[in-house]
C-alpha positions as CSV (number, residue, x, y, z in Angstrom):
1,X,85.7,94.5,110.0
2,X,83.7,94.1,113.2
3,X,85.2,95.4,117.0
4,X,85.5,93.5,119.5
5,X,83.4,95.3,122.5
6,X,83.2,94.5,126.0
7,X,79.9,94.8,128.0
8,X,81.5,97.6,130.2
9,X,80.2,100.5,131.3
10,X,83.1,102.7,130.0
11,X,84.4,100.8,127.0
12,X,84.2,103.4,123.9
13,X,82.0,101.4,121.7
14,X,82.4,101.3,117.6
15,X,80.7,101.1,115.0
16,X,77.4,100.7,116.6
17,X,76.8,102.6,119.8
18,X,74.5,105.0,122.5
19,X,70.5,113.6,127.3
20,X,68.7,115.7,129.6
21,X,70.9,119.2,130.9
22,X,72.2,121.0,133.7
23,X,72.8,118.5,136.6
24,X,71.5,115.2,135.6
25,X,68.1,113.5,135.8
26,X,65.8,113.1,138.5
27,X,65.7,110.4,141.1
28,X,63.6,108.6,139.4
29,X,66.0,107.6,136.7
30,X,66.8,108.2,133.4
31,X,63.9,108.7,130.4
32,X,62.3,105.5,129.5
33,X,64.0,104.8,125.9
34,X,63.5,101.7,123.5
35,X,65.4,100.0,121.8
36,X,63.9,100.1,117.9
37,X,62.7,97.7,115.9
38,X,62.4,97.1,111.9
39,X,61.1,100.2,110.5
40,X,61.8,102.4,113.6
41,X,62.8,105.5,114.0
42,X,66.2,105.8,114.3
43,X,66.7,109.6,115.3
44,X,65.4,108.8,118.6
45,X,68.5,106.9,119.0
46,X,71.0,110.1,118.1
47,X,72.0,112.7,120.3
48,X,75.2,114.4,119.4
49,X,73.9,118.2,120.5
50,X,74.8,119.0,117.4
51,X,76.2,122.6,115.9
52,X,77.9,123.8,113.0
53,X,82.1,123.7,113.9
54,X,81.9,127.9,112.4
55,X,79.7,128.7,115.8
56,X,81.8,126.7,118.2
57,X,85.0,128.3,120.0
58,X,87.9,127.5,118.3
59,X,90.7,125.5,119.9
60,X,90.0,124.0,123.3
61,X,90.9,120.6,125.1
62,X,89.4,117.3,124.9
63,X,90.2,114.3,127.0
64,X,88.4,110.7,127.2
65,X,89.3,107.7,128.6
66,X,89.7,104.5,127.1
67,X,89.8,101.0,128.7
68,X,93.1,100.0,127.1
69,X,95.9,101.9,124.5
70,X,97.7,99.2,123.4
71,X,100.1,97.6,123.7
72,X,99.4,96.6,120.0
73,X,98.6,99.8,117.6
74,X,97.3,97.7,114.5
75,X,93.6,97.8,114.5
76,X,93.9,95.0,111.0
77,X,95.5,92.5,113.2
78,X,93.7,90.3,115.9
79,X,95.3,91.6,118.8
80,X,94.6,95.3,118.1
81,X,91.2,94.4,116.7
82,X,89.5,96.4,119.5
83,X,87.0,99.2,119.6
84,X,89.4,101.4,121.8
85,X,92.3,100.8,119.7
86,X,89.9,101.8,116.5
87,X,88.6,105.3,118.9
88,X,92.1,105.8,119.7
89,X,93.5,106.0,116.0
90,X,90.1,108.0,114.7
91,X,91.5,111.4,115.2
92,X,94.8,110.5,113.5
93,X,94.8,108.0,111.2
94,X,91.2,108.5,108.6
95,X,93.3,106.5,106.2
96,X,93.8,103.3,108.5
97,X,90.1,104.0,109.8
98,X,88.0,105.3,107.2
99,X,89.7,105.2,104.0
100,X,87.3,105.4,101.3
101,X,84.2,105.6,102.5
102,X,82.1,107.8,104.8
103,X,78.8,106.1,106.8
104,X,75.9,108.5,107.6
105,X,73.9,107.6,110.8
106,X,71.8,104.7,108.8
107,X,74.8,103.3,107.3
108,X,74.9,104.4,104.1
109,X,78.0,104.7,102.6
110,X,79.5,107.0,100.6
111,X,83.1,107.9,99.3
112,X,85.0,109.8,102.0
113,X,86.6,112.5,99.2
114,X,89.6,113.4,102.2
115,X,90.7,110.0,100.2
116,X,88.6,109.0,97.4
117,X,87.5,111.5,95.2
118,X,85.0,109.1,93.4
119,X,84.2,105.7,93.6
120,X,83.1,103.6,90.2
121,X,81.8,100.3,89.5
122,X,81.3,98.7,86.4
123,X,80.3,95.2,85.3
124,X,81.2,93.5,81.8
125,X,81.3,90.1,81.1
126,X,80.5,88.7,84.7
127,X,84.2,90.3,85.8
128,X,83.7,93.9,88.0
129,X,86.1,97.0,87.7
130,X,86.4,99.3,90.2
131,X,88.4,102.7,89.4
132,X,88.6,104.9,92.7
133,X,90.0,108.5,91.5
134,X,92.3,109.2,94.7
135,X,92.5,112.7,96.2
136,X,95.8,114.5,94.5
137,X,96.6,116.0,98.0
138,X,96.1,112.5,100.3
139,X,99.4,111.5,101.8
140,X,100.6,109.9,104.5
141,X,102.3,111.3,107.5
142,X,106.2,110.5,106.1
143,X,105.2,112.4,102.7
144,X,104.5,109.0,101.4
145,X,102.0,109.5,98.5
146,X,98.2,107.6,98.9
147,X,98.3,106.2,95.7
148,X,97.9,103.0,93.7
149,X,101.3,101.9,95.5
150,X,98.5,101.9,99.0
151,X,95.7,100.2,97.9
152,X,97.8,97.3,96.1
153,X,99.4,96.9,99.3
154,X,95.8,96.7,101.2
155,X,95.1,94.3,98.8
156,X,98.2,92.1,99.6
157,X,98.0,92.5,103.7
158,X,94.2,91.5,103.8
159,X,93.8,89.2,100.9
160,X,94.4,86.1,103.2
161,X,97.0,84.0,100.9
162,X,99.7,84.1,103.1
163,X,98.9,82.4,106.6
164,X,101.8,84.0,107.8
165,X,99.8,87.2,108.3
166,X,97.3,87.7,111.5
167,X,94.6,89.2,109.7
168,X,91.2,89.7,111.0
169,X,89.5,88.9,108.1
170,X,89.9,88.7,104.3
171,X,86.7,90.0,103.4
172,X,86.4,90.6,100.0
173,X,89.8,91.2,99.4
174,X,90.6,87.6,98.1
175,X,88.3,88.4,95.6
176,X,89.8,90.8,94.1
177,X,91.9,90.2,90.8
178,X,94.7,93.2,90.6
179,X,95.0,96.4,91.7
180,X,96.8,98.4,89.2
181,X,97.0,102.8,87.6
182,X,94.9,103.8,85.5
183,X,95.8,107.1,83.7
184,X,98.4,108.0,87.1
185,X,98.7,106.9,90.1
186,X,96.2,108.7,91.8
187,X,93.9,106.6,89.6
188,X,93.6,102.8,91.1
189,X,91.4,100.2,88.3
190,X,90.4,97.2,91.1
191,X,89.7,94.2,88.8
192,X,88.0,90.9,90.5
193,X,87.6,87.6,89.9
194,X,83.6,88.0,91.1
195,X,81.4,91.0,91.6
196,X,81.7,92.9,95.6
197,X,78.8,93.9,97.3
198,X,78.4,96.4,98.7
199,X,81.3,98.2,97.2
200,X,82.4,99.4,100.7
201,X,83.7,96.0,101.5
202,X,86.4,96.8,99.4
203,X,89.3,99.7,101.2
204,X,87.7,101.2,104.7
205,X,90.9,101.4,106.3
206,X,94.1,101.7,103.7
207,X,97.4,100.0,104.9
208,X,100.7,102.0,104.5
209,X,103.2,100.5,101.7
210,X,105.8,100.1,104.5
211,X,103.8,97.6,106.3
212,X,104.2,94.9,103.7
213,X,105.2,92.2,105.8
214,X,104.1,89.5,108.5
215,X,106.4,90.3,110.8
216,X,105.7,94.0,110.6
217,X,102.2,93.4,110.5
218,X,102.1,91.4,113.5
219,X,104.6,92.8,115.8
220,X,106.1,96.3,114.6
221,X,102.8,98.0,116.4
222,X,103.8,97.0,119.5
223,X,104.4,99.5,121.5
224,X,104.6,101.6,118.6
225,X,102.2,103.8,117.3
226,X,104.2,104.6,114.0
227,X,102.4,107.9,113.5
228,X,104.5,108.7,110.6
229,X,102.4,106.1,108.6
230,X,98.9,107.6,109.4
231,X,96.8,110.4,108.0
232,X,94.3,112.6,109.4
233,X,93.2,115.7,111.0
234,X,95.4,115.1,114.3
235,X,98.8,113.9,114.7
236,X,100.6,112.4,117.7
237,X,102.7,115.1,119.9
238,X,103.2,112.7,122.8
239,X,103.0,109.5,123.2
240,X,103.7,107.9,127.2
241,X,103.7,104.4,127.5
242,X,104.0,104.4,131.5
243,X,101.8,107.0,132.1
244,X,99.1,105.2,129.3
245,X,98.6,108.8,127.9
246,X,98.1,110.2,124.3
247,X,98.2,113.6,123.5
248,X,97.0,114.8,119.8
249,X,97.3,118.2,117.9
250,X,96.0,119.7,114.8
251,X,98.0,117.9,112.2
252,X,99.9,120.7,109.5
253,X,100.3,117.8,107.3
254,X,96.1,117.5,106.9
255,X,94.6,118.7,103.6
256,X,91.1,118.5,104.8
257,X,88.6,120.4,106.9
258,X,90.9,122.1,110.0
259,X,89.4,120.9,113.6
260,X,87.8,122.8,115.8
261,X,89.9,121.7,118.8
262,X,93.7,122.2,119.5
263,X,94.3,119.6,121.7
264,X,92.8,115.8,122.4
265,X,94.0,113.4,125.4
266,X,93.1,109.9,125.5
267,X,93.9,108.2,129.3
268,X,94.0,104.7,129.8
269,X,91.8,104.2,133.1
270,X,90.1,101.4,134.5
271,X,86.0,102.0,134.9
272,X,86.2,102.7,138.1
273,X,88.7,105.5,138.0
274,X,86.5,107.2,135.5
275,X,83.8,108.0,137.3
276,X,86.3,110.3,139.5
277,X,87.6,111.6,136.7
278,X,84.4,112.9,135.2
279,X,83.1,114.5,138.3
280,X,86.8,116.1,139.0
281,X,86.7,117.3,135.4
282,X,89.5,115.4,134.6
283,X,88.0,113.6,131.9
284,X,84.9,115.2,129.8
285,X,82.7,112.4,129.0
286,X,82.2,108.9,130.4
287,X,79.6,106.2,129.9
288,X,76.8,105.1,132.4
289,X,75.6,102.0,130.8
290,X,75.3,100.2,134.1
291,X,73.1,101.5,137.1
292,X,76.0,101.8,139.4
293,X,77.7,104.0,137.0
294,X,74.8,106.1,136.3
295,X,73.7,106.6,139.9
296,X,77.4,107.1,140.8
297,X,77.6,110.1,137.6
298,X,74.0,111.7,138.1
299,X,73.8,115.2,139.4
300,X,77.3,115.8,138.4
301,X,77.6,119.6,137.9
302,X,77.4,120.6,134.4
303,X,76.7,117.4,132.7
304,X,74.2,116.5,129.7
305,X,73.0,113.2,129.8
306,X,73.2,111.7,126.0
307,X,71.3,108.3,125.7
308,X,70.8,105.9,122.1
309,X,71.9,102.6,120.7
310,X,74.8,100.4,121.3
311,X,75.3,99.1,118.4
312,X,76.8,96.2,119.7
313,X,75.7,92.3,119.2
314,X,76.8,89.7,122.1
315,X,77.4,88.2,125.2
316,X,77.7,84.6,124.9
317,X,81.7,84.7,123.4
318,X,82.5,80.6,123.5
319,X,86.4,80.0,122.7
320,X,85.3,76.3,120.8
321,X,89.2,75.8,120.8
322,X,90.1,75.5,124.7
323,X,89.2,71.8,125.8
324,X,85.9,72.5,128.2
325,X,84.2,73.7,125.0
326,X,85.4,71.9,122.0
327,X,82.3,69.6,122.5
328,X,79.4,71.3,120.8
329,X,76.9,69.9,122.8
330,X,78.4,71.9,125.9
331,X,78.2,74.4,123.6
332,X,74.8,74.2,122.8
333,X,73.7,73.4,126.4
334,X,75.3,76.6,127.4
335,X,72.7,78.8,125.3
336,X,70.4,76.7,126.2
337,X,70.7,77.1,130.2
338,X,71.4,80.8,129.5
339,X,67.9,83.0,131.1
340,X,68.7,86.2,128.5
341,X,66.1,88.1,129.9
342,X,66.8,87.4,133.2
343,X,70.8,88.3,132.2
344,X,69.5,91.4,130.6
345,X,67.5,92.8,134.0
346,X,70.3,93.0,135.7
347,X,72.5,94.8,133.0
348,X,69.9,97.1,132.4
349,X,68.2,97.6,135.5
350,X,67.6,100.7,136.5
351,X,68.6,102.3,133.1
352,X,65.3,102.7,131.9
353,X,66.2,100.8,129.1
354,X,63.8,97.7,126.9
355,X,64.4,95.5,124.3
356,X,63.0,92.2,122.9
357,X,65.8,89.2,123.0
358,X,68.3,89.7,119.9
359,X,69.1,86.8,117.6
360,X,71.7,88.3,115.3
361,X,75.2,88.9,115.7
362,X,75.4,90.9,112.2
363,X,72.6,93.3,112.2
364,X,70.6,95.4,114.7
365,X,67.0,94.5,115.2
366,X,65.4,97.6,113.8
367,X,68.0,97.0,110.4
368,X,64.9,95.8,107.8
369,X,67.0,93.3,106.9
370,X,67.2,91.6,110.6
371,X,65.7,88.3,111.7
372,X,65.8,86.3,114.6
373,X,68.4,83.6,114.4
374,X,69.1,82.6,117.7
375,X,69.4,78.6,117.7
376,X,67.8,77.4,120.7
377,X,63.9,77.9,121.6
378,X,63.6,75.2,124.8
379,X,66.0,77.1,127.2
380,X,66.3,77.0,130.9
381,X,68.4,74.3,133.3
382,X,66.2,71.2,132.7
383,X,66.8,72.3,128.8
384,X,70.6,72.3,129.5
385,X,70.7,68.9,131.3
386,X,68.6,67.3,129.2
387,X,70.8,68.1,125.9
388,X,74.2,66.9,127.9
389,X,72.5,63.7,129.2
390,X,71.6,62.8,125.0
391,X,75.4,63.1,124.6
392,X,76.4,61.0,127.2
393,X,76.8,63.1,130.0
394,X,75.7,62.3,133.7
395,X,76.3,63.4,137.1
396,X,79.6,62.9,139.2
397,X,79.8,62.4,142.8
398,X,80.0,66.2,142.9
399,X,76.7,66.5,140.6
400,X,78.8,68.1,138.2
401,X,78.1,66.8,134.0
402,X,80.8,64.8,133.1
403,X,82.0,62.2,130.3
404,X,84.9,59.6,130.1
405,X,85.7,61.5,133.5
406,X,85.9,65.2,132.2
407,X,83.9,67.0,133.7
408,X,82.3,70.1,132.1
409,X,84.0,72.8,133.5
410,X,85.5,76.1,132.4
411,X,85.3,79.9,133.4
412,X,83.8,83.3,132.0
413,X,86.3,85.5,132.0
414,X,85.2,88.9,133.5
415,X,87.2,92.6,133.0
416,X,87.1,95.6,134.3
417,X,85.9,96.4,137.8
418,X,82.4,97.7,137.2
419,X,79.8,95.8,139.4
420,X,76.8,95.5,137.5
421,X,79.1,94.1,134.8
422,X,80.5,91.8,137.6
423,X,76.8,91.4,138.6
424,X,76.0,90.3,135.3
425,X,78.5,87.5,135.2
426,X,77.9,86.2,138.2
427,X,74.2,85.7,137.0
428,X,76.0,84.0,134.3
429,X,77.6,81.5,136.3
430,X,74.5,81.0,138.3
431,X,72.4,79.9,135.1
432,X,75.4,77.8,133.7
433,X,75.9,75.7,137.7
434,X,72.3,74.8,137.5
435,X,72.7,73.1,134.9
436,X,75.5,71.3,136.2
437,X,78.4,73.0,135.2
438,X,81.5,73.8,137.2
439,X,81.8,77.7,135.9
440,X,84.0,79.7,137.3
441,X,85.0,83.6,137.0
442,X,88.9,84.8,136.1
443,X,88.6,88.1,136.9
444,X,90.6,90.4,134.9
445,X,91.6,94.4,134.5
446,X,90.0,96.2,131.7
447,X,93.0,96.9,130.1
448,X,94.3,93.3,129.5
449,X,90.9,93.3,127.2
450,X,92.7,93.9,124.1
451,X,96.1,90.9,124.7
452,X,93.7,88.3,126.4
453,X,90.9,88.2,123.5
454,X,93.6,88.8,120.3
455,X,95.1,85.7,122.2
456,X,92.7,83.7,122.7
457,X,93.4,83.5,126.6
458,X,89.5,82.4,127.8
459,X,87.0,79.7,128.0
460,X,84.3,82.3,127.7
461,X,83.4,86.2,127.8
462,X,80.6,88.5,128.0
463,X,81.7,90.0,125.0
464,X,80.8,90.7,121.5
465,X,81.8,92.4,118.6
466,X,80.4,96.3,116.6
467,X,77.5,95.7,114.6
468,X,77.2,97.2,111.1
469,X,74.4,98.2,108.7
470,X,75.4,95.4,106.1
471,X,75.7,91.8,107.2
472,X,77.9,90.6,104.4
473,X,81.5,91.3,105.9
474,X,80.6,89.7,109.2
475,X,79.0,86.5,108.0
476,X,82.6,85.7,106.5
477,X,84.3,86.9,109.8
478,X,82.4,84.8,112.0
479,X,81.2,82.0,110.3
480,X,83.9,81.0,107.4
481,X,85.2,78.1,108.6
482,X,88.8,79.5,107.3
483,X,87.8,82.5,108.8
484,X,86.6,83.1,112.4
485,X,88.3,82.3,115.4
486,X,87.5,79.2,116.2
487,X,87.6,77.4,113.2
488,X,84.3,76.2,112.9
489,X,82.2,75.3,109.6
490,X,82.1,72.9,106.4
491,X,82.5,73.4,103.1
492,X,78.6,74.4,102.5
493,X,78.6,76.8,104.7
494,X,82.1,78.2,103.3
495,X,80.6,77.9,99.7
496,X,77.4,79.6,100.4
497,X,79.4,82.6,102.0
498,X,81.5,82.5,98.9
499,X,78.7,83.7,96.8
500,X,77.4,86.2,98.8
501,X,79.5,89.0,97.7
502,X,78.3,88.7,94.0
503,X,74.8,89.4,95.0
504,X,74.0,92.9,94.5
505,X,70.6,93.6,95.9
506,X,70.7,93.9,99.3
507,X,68.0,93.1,101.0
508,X,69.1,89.5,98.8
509,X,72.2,89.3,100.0
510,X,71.6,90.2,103.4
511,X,69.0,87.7,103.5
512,X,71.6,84.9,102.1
513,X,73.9,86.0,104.6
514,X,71.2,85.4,107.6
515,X,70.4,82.3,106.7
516,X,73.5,81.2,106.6
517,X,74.5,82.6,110.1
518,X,70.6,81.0,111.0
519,X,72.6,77.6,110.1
520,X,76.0,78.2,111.4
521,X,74.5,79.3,114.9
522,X,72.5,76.0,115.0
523,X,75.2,74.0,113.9
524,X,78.2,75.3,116.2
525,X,77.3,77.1,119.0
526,X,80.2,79.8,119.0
527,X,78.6,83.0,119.5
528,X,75.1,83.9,120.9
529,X,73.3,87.4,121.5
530,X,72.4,88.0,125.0
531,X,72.2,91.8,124.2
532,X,72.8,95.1,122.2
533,X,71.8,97.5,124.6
534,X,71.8,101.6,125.2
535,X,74.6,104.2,124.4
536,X,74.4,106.5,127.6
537,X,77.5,108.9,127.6
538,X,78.0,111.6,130.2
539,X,79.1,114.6,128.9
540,X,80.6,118.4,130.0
541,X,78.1,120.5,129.1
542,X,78.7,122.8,125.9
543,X,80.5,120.2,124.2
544,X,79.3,120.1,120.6
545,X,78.8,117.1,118.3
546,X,79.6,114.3,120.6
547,X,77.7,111.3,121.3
548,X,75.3,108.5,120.1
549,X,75.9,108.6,116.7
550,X,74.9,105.2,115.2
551,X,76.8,103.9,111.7
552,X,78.0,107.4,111.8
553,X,80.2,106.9,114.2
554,X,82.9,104.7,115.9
555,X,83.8,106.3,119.3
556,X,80.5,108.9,119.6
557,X,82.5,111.5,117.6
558,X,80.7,111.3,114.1
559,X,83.4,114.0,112.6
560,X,86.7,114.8,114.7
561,X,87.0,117.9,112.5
562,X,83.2,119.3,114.2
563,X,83.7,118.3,117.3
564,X,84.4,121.3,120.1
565,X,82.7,123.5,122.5
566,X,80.2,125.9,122.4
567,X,80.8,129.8,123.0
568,X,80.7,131.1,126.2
């Protein structure tokens, strides 16, 4: 299940993210990095400073910040499918976050044993069985066994049969058959109606039995945390709604590795309010993805400078289902009359930062199984016009595009109060009004993020989603017609993704799956990629195994049991 990310310079990104000592960089500006292509090497996009948790002081503080906690706690739901609500329940809930699988920094997946001890597959007879040998000590907070009882329930919440839940995506759970004990149940024997590939489609994230149905799904996390039905090395001590503060311990409950620290904070701030933070040391590390945010950090005392990849795939987010954009050729005449490279100057400038245009919202350019699928090749004003005009569109009084007396006009919704990122949409809007649109910008604070996009409340962001190593989860998120947001596709398409989880090579399947996002894209006009770019996190200096981390990590933390600070 891909995050939804915002382009912000704070925002903790997930799945698919982004260092020099002492004081910061010189004036010049930061190391000249780029961004990697097929076949690249991907170490130069890691930098965690990274130390083994036995040589690290034991106990200590951390606090972040995050763009919004809450006001919805269910990261499997649309409105608390965000990157900061998936950072946020990292340290304390592994079961709800990783489940049974663990991803090294290239994405490779393999069974998380906190959870699943072993993971086997087995084909006979065109049918697959899956028998997942569950750790004897993994429970939930309450005492509540992780057991067959779990995944059946996972199954059940995600599988998509009942409409009445607000599920992200089914994935390949509505392929699956039964989820029944084997020999006990700490032994779970997954039958499906079709081979899954890869097998980590199937239970990263498990779902507590309790949460079995839509109306606890959908509205008992708001507001409410429900620690009690999570599991991991931190537990919640405090919890304060007004102050927008989370406070985490050890848990005594966790049967895995111990952490290194004995305390983590997450604040709710806005991005400007972090940049204070970090240089009053109120906050130990901060991102500086924009200029103004990086020339605002450098020189702060004590700071490494940590710089990778975002994994991150977006900026052209169209809501197809508000009435400005239901017409696909305003769609497609918005990609067309978007500059990307001009749009990506002025995100990246100063920042030291280069990459080729991306045309894939499912896997990074330097993934060997990446191609270029980005639907329009003519692009530029003229472009725009011109593809309006063939669909009866001309001129008002005003010289705005209009037909039957509609004219085309909506607004790009802009969060957070970072000005490059306010820079950037304005550049936007620019490109879109010379093509004779009326675009206009709804500003809005960082933490409505999470309510406004699980809501649907926009014409159009500069926002995008997590990107991961595998493409064959997202092609049914974003382009199942029954599936993604705004309910575009046919019954090809639909069929075509259908068959893609039964193909187990995969540099096969992930070629199916581009192609059919190739077609979607060129067809529909929902989602194009303006950008990945950088991970650059400002960090206290000594802190240990932090930062960009790639597949390995969600929130720049590959392992929250390793993470600390060094000796003194």
């Amino acid at each position: 299940m891909k995050k939804y990310l915002t382009i912000s310079g704070v925002a903790i990104a997930s799945a698919l993210m982004l260092t020099a000592c002492g004081g910061g960089t010189p004036s010049s500006g930061p190391e000249a990095q780029k961004a990697q292509s097929a076949g690249g090497d991907i170490s130069k996009l890691i930098s965690i400073n990274e130390k083994d948790p036995k040589d690290l002081e034991q106990g200590g503080t951390l606090t972040l910040a995050l763009g919004n906690i809450g006001p919805d706690f269910n990261g499997f739901s649309n409105v608390g499918n965000s990157s900061d609500n998936t950072a946020l329940h990292r340290p304390i809930d592994g079961a709800g976050t990783w489940g049974c699988w663990n991803f090294d920094y290239d994405g490779t997946a393999t069974p998380n044993k906190d959870f699943c001890e072993d993971v086997k597959s087995e084909i006979k007879n065109g049918k697959q069985t899956v028998t997942i040998k569950v750790n004897e000590k993994a429970a939930f907070n309450d005492g509540t066994p992780i057991d067959v009882k779990t995944f059946e329930n996972t199954w059940k919440m995600l599988q998509g049969k009942n409409k009445d839940i607000d599920i992200v995506s089914s994935g390949a759970y509505e392929f699956v058959d039964s989820v029944k004990a084997g020999a006990n149940d700490k032994e779970v024997i997954v039958t499906t109606t079709q081979p899954v590939y890869p097998l980590d489609a199937l239970f990263t994230g498990l779902i507590h039995p309790k949460v079995n149905t839509p109306e606890i799904f959908n509205t008992g996390f708001s507001g409410n945390m429900h620690p009690e039905w999570m599991a991991g090395p931190f537990k919640v001590d405090a919890y304060d709604a007004a102050a927008k503060t989370v406070t985490m311990v050890p848990n005594d409950k966790w049967w895995g590795a111990k952490p290194v620290l004995s305390k983590v904070v997450f604040r709710q701030m806005e991005p400007s309010a972090t940049i204070a933070a970090f240089k009053n040391g109120e906050i130990d590390a901060t991102g500086g993805r924009t200029l103004t945010r990086y020339k605002q950090l450098e020189g702060t005392k004590d700071t490494d400078i940590r710089r990778g990849q975002r994994l991150f795939a977006g900026g052209l987010n169209l809501n197809a289902k508000r009435a400005s954009l239901t017409d696909v050729a305003v769609r497609k005449a918005v990609f067309a009359a978007v500059d990307r490279e001009a749009i990506r100057k002025v995100r990246f400038n100063g920042l030291n930062w280069e990459e080729e245009s991306s045309g894939s919202m499912m896997l990074m350019p330097f993934s060997k199984n990446y191609q270029d699928n980005y639907p329009v090749k003519e692009s530029g004003p003229e472009a725009a016009s011109k593809i309006l005009t063939e669909a009866g569109y001309a001129p008002n009084s005003t010289g705005i595009m209009e037909k039957d007396g509609k004219p085309v006009a909506f607004k790009i919704t802009n969060f957070g109060d970072d000005p490059t990122s306010l820079a950037t949409t304005q550049t936007l809007q620019k490109q879109l009004q010379a093509a004779g649109m009326d675009v206009g910008i709804d500003q809005k604070g960082d933490a409505e993020f999470g309510k406004i996009i699980g809501s649907r409340e926009f014409d159009m962001t500069i926002s995008g989603y997590t990107v991961g190593s595998d493409a064959t989860d997202a092609v049914k998120q974003y382009y199942d017609s029954k599936t993604n947001e705004n309910g575009l596709g046919d019954a090809e398409l639909d069929a075509e993704i259908a068959k893609l989880s039964s193909i187990e090579d995969n540099a096969e399947r992930n070629k199916a799956a581009m192609e059919v996002e190739k077609k979607h894209m060129a067809k529909y006009y929902s989602m194009g990629v303006v950008m990945n770019g950088p991970e650059i996190q400002f960090v206290r200096k000594g802190l240990a195994n932090y930062g960009p981390s790639l597949f390995k990590s969600l929130s720049n933390v590959p392992d929250w049991t390793t993470i600390g600070w060094e000796k003194k």
